[in-house]
C-alpha positions as CSV (number, residue, x, y, z in Angstrom):
1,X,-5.7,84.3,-23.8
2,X,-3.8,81.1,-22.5
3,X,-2.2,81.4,-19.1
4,X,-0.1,78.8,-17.7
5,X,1.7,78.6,-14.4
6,X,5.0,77.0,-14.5
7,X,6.4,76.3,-10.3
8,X,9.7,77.9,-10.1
9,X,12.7,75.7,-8.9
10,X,12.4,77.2,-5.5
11,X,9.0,76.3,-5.4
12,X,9.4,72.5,-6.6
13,X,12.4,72.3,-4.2
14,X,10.3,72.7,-1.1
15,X,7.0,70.9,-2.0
16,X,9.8,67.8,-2.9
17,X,10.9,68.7,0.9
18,X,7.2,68.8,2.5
19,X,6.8,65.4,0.4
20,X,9.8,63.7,1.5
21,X,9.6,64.4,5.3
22,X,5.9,63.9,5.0
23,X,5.9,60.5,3.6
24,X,9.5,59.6,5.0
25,X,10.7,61.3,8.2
26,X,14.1,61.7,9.4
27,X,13.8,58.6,11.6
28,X,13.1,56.7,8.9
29,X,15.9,57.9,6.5
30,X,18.3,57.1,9.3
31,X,17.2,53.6,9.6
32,X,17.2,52.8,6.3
33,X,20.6,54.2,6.4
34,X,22.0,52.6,9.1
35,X,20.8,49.4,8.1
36,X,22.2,49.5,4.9
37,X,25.6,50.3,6.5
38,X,25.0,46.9,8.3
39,X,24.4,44.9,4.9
40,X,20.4,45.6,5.1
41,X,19.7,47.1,1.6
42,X,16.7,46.6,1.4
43,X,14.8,49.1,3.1
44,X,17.0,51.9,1.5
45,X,16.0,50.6,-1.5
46,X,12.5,51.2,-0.6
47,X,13.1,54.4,0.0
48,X,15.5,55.6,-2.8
49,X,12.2,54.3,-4.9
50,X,9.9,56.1,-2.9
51,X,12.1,59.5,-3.0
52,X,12.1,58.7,-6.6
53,X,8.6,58.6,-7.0
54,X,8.5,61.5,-5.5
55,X,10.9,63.1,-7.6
56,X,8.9,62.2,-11.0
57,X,5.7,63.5,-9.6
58,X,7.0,66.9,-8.8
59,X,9.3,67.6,-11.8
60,X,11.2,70.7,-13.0
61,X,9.6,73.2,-15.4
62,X,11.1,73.1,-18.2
63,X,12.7,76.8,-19.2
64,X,11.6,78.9,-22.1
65,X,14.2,80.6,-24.4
């Protein structure tokens, strides 16, 4: 027998969460932010990568028919 566990959405939505405030805090989103809004891209452009990363590591199950 072959069991496989497959993280609902629900599930994948708050480890993303843990992982994103874990790695970058609120304090940090809002500086890359604001900096940005000043003509500083570059340190939202860290983190959009690093969210991204993120994002690829913890990825949707794909849904059976």
């Amino acid at each position: 027998m072959k069991i496989s566990y497959k993280p609902t959405s629900v599930e994948v939505r708050k480890k993303r969460k843990a992982e994103y405030l874990s790695k970058y805090p609120i304090e940090i989103q809002l500086e890359a932010l604001t900096e940005s809004a000043m003509g500083n891209k570059s340190k939202l452009t860290e983190l959009v990568k690093g969210l991204s990363v993120i994002r690829e590591s913890l990825p949707f199950s794909e849904e059976e028919d």
